[in-house]
C-alpha positions, 0 to 999 in steps of 0.5 A: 583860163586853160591851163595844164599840169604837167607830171613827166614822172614815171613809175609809182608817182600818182599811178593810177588807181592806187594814189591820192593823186597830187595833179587830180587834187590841183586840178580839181582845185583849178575847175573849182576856179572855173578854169578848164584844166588838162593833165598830162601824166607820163607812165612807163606802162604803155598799157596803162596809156587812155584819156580819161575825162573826170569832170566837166572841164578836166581830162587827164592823158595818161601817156607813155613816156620814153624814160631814164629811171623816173624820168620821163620825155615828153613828145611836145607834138603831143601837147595843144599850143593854147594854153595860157600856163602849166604847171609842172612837177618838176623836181629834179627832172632832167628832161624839162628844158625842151617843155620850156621852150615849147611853152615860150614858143607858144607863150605858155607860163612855165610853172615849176613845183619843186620838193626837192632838187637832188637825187635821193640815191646820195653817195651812189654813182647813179645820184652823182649823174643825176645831180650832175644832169640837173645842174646842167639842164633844168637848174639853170632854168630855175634861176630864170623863172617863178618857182613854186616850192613845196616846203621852206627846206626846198625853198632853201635848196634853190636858194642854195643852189643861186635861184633867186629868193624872189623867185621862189614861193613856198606852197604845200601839197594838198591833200584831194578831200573829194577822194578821201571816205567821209563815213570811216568812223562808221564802219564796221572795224572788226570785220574790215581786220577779219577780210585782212586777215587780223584779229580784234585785238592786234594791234597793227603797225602800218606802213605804205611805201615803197620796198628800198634803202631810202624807205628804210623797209629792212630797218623796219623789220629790224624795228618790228623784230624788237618789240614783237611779243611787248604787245600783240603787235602786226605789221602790214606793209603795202608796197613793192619794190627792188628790195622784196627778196631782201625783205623775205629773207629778212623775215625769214631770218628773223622768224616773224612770218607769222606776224608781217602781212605784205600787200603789193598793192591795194586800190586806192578804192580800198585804201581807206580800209587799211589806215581804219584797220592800223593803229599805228602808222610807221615812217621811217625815211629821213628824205621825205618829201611830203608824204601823202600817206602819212597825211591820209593817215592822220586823216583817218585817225591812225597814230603817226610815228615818223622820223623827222624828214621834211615832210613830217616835219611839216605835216605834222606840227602841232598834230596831237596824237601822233609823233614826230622822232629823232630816233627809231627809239623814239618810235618804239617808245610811242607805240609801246605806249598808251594810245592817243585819246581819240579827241585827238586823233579827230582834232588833228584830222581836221587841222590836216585837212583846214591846214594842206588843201590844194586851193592855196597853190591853184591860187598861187599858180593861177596869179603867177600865170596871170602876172607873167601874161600881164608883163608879157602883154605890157600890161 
């Protein structure tokens, strides 16, 4: 079959070059099938506008989108009419409804992925609007089609919400393993830490995510502040965001710009050398989605530590050597702690990689396309 993926979600999510990809790993996962794939990825950079062809059978249009916040408009003038399904990152995108209906009116399957269905600016003005929108634009959608939720809590969402729970079929995110560094054990640790800027013996507390309220990067500085100087801690935060003036003057404040490393961003090329330089990584929001670097992190043996959130909570079940927390107290108290027995570490890497892989939900996917064809053909 020729089927799309659709991604109308601007800024950071799977931004090129610096993301384990969701829609890539579908994808691939999609032509490992046989099928023939197109992704259509919104940006609000016009620069970064290109075709990029992957592989046989997978091509990816990075595309300008006009844009609200996060959320992207597509031009379907722009899509090719023959496809027989796309699936969608959905969410809580406002901008869906007239993609519906140019999928019905070229007999496309509509397939929606959601992790969650309100906004995470709660109790603000701009998450009451954004709330407001989606209840009356795409949720009466929802309720109208097959559903692919990413966890059992977003599936409870839509329930909640009156989408029927036949509809609704949970499938995981996927971690992209033909991406990830296959020899990382074999490198040299030391001398990665040096070409950061780390000596042997720091012990490095890691964190990727963006710089705001949500991530919770100032109470992470507040975290790092307590227990500096308990153990030769540092702390290396990848990320950029509306929060930076605020982190600075935190930092300041609190005298540790010695010890904090900020890195705006690092290639996804290079990402394999900051979880191999970290001992720990730090998650500290309670709205998790999914979280892709905490996945990347036990795949490459970095102890977790993350508030329980919905995707920790999943991701991290039944994964020795890391911890999932009630508290930032908790927090604390793993990394002040013994360090993980490396067996561990190695037996969760595995597990993550068997349990979350994005063949699950191309399958999923593909029999939903298959089955809603098959009905409107009569079959």
């Amino acid at each position: 079959m020729k089927l799309a993926i659709l991604c109308t979600m601007v800024k950071r999510f799977g931004r090129k070059g610096f993301y384990n990809s969701q829609e890539i790993g579908l994808a691939r996962a999609l032509t490992g099938m046989g099928h023939t794939v197109v992704i259509y990825k919104g940006t609000n950079d016009k620069s970064q506008a290109e075709d990029v062809r992957l592989e046989e059978g997978l091509i990816v249009h990075y595309m300008f989108m006009p844009y609200f916040g996060a959320h992207g408009y597509l031009d379907t003038a722009l899509l090719d009419r023959d496809f027989d399904g796309m699936f969608c990152f959905s969410d809580q995108q406002i901008f869906l409804p007239h993609v519906v209906r140019f999928c019905r009116a070229n007999g496309i399957v509509f397939v929606p992925y959601v992790g969650t269905t309100y906004s995470l600016y709660v109790n603000t003005l701009r998450g009451d609007v954004m709330n407001f929108l989606f209840a009356h634009t795409t949720l009466p959608l929802y309720r109208k089609m097959p559903v692919l939720a990413k966890t059992d809590a977003a599936k409870k969402e839509l329930e909640a919400l009156r989408v029927p729970a036949e509809n609704i079929t949970v499938s995981p995110v996927g971690i992209d393993a033909s991406v990830l560094k296959k020899d990382f054990l074999s490198a040299d640790r030391a001398a990665l830490r040096r070409e950061y800027g780390f000596a042997s013996d720091d012990v490095i507390l890691l964190n990727v995510a963006r710089l705001d309220h949500d991530k919770r990067t100032l109470d992470l500085l507040k975290l790092f502040h307590a227990v500096r100087g308990k153990k030769k801690f540092r702390l290396l935060i990848v990320g950029e965001g509306e929060l930076r003036g605020a982190v600075d003057e935190k930092i300041a404040e609190y005298g540790i710009g010695d010890e904090v490393t900020i890195l705006d961003r690092v290639p996804y090329a290079d990402m394999w050398k900051i979880y191999v330089i970290a001992d720990y990584y730090l998650n500290l929001s309670r709205t998790e989605i999914f979280g892709m670097a905490i996945m990347e992190a036990v795949y490459y043996h970095t102890s977790v530590a993350a508030v329980k959130a919905i995707g920790p909570s999943l991701t991290l079940k039944g994964k020795k050597g890391h911890r999932l927390c009630e508290t930032d107290e908790e927090i604390i108290d793993w990394i002040l702690g013994a360090y993980p027995a490396e067996q561990d570490l190695c037996e969760s890497a595995e597990k993550m990689i068997r349990e979350f892989s994005w063949a699950r939900t191309a399958s999923q996917f593909v029999t939903l396309v298959e089955t809603q064809r098959g009905r409107a053909h009569g079959a």
